[in-house]
PyMOL Python script that loads the backbone (N, CA, C, O; Angstrom):
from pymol import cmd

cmd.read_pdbstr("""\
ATOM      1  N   UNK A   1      58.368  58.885 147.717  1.00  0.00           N
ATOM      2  CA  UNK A   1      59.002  58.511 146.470  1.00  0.00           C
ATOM      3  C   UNK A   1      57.987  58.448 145.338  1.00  0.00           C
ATOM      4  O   UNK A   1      58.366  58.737 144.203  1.00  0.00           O
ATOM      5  N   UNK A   2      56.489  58.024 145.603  1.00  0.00           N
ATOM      6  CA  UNK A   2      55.489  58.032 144.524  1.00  0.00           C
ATOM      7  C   UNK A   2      55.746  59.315 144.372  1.00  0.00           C
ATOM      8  O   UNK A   2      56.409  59.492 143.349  1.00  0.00           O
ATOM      9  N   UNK A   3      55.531  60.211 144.897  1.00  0.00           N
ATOM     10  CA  UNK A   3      55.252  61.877 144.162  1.00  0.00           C
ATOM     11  C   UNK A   3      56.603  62.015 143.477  1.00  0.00           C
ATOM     12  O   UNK A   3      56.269  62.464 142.381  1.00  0.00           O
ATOM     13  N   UNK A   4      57.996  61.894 143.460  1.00  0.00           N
ATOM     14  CA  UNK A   4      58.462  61.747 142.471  1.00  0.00           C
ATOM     15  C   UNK A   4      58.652  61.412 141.095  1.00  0.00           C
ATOM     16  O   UNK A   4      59.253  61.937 140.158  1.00  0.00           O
ATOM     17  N   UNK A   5      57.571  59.798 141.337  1.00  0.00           N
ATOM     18  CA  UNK A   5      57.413  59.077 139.920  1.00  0.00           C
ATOM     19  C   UNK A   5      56.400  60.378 139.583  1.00  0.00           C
ATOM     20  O   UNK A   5      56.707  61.172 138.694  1.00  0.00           O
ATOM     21  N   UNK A   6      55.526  60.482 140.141  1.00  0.00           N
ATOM     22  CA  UNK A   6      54.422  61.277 139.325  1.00  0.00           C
ATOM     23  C   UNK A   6      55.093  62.662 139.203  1.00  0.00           C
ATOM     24  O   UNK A   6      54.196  63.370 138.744  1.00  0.00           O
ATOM     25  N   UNK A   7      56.157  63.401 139.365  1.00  0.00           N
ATOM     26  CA  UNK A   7      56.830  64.978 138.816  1.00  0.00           C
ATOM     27  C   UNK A   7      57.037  63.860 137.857  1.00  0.00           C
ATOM     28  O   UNK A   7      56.014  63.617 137.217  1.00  0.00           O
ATOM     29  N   UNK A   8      58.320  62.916 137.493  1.00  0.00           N
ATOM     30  CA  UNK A   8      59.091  62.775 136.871  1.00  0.00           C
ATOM     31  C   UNK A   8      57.879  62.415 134.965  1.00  0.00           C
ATOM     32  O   UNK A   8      57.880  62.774 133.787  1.00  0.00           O
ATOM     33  N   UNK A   9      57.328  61.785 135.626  1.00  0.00           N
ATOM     34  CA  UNK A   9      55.871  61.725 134.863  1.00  0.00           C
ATOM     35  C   UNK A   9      55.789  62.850 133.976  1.00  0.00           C
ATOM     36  O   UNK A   9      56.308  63.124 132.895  1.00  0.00           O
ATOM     37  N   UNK A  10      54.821  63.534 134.907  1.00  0.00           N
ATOM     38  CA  UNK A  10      54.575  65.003 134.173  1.00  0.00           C
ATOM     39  C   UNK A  10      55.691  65.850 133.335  1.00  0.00           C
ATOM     40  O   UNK A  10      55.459  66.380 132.248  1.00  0.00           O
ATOM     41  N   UNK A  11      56.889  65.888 133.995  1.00  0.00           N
ATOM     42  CA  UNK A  11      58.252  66.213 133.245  1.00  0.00           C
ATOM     43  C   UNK A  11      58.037  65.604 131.577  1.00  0.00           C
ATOM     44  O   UNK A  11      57.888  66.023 130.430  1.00  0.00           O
ATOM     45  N   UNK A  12      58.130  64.426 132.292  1.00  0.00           N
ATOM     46  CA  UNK A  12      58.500  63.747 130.637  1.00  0.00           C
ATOM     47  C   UNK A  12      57.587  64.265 129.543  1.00  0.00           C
ATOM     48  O   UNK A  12      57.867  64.665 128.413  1.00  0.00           O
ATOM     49  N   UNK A  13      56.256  64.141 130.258  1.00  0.00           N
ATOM     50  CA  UNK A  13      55.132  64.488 129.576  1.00  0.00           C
ATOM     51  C   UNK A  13      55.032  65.807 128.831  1.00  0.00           C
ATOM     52  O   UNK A  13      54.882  65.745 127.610  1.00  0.00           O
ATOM     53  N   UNK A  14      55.116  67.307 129.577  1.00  0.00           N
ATOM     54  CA  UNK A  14      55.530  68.224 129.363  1.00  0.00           C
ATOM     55  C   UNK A  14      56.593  68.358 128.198  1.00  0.00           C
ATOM     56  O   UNK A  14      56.288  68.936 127.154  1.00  0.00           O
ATOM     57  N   UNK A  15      57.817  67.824 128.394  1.00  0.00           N
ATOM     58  CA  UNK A  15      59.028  67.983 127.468  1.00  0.00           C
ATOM     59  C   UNK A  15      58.509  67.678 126.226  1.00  0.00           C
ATOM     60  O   UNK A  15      58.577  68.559 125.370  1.00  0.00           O
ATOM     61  N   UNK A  16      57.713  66.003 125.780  1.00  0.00           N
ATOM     62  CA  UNK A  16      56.870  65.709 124.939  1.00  0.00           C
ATOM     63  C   UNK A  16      56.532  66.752 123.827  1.00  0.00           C
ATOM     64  O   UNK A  16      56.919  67.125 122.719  1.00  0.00           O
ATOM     65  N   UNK A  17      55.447  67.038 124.909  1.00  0.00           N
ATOM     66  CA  UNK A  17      54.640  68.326 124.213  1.00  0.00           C
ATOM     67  C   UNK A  17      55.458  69.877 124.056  1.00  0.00           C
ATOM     68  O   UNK A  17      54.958  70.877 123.541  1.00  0.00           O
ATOM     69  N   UNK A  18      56.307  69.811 124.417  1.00  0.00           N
ATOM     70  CA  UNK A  18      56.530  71.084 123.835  1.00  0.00           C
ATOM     71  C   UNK A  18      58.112  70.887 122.824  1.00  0.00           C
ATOM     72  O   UNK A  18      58.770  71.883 122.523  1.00  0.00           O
ATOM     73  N   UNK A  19      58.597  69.272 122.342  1.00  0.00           N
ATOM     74  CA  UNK A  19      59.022  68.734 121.584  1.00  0.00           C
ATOM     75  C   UNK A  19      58.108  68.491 120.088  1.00  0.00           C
ATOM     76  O   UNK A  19      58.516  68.402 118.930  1.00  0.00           O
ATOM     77  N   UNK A  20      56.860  68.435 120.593  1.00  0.00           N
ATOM     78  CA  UNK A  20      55.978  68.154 119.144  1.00  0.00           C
ATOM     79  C   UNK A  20      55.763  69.808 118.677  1.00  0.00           C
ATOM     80  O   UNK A  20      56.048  70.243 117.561  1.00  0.00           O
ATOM     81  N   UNK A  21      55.149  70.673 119.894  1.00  0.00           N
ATOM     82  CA  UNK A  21      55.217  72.001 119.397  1.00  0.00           C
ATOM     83  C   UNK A  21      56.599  72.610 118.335  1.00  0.00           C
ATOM     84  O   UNK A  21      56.413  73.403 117.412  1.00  0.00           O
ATOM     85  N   UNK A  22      57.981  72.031 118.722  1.00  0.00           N
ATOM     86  CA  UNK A  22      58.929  72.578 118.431  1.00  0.00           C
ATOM     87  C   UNK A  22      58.936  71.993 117.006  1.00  0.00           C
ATOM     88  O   UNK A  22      58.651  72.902 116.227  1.00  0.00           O
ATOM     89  N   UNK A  23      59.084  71.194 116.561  1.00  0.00           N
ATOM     90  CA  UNK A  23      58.608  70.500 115.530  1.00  0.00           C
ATOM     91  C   UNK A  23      57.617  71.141 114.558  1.00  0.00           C
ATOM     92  O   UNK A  23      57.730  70.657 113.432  1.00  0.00           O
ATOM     93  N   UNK A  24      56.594  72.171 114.668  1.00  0.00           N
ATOM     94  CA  UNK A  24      55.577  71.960 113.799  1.00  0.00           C
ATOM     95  C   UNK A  24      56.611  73.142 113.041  1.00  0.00           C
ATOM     96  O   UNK A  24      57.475  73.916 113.453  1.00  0.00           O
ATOM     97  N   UNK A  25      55.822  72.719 111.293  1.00  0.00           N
ATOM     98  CA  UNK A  25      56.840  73.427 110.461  1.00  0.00           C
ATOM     99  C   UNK A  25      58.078  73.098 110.101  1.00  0.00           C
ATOM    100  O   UNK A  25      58.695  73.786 109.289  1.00  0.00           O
ATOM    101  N   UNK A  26      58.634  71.922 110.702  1.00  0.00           N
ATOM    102  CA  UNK A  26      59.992  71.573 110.225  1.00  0.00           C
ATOM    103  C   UNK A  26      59.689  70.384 109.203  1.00  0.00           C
ATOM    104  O   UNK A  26      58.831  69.591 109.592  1.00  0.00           O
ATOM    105  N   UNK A  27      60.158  70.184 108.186  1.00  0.00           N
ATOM    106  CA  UNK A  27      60.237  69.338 107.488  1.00  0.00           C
ATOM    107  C   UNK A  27      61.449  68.102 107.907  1.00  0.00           C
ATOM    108  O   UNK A  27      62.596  67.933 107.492  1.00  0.00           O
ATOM    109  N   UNK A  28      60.786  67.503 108.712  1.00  0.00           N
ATOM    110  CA  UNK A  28      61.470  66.512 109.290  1.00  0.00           C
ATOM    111  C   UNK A  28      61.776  64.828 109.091  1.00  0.00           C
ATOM    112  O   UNK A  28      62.300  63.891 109.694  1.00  0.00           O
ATOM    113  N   UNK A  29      61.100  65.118 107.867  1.00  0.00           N
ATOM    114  CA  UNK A  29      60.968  63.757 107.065  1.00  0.00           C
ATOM    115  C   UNK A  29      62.334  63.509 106.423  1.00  0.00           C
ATOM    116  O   UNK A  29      62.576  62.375 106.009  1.00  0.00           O
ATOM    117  N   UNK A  30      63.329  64.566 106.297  1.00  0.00           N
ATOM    118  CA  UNK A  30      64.147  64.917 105.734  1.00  0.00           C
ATOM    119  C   UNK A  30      65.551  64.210 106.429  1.00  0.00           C
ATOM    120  O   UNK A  30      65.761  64.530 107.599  1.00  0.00           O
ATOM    121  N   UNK A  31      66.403  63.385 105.859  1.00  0.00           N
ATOM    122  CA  UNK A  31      67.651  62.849 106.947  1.00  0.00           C
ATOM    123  C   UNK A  31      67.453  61.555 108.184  1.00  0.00           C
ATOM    124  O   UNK A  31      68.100  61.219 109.175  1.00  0.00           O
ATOM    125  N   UNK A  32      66.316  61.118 107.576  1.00  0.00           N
ATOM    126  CA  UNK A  32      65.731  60.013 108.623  1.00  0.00           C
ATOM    127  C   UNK A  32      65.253  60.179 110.289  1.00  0.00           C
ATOM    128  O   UNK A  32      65.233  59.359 111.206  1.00  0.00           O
ATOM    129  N   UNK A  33      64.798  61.974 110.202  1.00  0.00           N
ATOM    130  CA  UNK A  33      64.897  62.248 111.455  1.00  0.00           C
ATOM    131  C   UNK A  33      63.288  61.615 111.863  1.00  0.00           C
ATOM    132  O   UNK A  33      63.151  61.080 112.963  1.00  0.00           O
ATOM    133  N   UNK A  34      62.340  61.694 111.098  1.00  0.00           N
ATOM    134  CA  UNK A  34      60.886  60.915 111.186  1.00  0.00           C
ATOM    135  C   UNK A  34      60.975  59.574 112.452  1.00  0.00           C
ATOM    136  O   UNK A  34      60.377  59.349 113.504  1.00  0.00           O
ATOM    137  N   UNK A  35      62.146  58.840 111.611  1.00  0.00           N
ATOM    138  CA  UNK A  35      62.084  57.686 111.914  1.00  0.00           C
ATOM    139  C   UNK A  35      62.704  57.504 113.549  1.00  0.00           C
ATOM    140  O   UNK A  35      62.259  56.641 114.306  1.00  0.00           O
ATOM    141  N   UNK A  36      63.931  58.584 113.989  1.00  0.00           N
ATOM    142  CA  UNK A  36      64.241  58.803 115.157  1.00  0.00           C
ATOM    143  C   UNK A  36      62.983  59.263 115.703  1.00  0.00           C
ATOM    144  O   UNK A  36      62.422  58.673 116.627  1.00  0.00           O
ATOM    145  N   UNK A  37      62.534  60.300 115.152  1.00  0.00           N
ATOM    146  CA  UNK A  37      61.721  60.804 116.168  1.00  0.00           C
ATOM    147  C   UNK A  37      60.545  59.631 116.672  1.00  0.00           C
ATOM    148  O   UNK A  37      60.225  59.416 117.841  1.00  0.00           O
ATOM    149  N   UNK A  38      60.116  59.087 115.707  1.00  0.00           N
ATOM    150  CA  UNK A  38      59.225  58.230 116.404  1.00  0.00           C
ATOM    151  C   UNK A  38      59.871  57.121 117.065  1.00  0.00           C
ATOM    152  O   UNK A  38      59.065  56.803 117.940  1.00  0.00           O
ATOM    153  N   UNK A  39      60.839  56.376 117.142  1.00  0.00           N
ATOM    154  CA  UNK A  39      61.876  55.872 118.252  1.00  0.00           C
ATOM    155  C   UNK A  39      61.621  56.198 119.229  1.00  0.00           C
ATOM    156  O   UNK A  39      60.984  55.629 120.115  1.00  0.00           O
ATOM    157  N   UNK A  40      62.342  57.681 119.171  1.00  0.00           N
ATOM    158  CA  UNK A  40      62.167  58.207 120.734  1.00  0.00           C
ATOM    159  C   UNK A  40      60.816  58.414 121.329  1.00  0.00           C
ATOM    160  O   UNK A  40      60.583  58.188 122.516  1.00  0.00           O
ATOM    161  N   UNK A  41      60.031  58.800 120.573  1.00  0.00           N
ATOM    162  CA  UNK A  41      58.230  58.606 120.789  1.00  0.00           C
ATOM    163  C   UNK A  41      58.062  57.185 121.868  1.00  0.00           C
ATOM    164  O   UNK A  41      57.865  56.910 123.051  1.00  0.00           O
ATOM    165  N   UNK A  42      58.227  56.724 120.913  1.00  0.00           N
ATOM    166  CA  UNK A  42      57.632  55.306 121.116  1.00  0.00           C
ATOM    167  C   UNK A  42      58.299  54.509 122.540  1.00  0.00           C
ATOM    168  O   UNK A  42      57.706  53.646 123.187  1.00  0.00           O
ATOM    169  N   UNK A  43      59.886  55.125 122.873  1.00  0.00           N
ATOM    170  CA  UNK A  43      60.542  54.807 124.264  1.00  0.00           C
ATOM    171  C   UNK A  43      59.841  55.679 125.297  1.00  0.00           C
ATOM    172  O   UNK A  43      59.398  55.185 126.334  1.00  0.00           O
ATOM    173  N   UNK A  44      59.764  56.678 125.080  1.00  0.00           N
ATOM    174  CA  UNK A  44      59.499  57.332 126.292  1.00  0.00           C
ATOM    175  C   UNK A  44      58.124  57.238 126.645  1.00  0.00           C
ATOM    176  O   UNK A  44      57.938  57.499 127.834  1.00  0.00           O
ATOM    177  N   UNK A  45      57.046  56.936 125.966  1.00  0.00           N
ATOM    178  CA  UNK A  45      55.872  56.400 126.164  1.00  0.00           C
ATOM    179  C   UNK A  45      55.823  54.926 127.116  1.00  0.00           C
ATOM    180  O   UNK A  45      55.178  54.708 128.141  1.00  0.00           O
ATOM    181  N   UNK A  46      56.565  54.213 126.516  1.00  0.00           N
ATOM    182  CA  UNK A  46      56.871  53.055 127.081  1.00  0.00           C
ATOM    183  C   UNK A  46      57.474  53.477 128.618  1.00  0.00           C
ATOM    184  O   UNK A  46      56.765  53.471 129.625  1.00  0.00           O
ATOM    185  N   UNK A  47      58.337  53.696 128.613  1.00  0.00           N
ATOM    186  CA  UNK A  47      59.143  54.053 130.012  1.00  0.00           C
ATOM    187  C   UNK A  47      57.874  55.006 130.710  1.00  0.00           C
ATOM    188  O   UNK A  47      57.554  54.553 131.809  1.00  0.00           O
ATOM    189  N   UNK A  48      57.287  55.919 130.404  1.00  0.00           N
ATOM    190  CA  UNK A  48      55.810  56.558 130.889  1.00  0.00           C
ATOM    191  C   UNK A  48      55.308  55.042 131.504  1.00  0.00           C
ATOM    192  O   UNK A  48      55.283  54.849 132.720  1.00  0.00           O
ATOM    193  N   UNK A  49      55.041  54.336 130.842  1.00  0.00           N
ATOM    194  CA  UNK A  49      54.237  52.993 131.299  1.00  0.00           C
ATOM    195  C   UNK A  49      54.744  52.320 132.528  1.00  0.00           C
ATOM    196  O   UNK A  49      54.332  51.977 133.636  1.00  0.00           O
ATOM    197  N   UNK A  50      55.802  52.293 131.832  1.00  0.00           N
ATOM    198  CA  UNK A  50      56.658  51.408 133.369  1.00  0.00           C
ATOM    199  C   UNK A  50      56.409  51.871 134.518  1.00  0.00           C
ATOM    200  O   UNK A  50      55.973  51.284 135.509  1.00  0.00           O
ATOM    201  N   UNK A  51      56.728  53.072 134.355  1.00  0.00           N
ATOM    202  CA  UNK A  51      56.872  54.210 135.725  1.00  0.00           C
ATOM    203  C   UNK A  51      55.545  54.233 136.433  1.00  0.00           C
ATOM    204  O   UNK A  51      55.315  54.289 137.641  1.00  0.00           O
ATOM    205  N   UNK A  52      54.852  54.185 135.566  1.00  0.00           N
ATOM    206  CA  UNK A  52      53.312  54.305 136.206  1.00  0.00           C
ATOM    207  C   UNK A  52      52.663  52.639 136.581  1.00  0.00           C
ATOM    208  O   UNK A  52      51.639  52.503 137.251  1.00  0.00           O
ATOM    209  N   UNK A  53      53.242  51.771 136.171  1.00  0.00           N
ATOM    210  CA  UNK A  53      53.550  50.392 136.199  1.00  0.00           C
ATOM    211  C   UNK A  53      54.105  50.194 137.810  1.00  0.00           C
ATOM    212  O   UNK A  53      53.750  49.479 138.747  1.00  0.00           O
ATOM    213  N   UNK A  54      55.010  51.070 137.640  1.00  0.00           N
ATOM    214  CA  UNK A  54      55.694  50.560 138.935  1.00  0.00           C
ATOM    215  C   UNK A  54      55.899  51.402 139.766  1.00  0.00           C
ATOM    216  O   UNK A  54      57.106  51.600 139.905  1.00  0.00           O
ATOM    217  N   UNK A  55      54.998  52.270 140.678  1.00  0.00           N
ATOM    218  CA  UNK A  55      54.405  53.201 141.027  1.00  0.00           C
ATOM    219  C   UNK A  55      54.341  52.774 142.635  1.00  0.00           C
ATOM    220  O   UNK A  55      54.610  53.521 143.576  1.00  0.00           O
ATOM    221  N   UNK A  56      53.977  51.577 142.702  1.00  0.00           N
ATOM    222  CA  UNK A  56      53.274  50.898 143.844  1.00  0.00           C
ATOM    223  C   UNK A  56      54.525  50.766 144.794  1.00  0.00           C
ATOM    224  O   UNK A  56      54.427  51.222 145.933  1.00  0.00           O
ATOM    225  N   UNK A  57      55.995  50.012 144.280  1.00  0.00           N
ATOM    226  CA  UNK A  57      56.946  49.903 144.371  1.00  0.00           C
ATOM    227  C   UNK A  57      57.948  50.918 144.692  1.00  0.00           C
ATOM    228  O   UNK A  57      59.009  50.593 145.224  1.00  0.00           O
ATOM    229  N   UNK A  58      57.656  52.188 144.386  1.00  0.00           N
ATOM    230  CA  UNK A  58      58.424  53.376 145.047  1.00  0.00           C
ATOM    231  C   UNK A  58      57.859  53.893 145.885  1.00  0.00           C
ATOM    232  O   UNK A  58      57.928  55.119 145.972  1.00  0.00           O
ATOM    233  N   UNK A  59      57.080  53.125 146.821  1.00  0.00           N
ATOM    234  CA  UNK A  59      56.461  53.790 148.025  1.00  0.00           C
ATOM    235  C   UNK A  59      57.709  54.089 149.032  1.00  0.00           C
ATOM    236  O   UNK A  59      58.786  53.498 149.105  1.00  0.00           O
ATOM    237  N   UNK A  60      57.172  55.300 149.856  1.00  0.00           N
ATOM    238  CA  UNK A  60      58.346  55.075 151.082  1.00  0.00           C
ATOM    239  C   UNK A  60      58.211  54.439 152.415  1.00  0.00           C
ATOM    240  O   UNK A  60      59.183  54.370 153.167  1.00  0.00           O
TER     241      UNK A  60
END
""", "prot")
cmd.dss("prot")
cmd.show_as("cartoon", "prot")
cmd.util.cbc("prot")
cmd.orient("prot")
C-alpha cells in the first residue's frame, strides 16, 4: 500500500507540473482565476504532506 501512496504522490506531482506548464502565457489574473489557482496550489501541496505524513500507516 506504501508504493501506492508514493505513485499517487508522483501523479499529483506530475499533473502539478504540467498544470503550471499549461498555464505559461495565459493571462490568468483575469476572472479571479489567480486566486483559484493558488487555492488549489496550496490544497494539493498540503494533501502531498499528509500523504507523505501518513505513509507509515498504509503499510500492508
Amino acid at each position: 500500500m506504501s508504493l501506492n501512496v508514493d505513485r499517487t504522490i508522483e501523479d499529483l506531482d506530475q499533473s502539478m507540473r504540467e498544470l503550471r506548464s499549461a498555464l505559461r502565457g495565459i493571462p490568468f489574473r483575469a476572472g479571479g482565476f489567480k486566486n483559484t489557482h493558488d487555492k488549489l496550489t496550496r490544497a494539493v501541496a498540503h494533501l502531498v504532506v499528509l500523504l507523505d505524513a501518513s505513509r507509515a500507516t498504509f503499510r500492508e
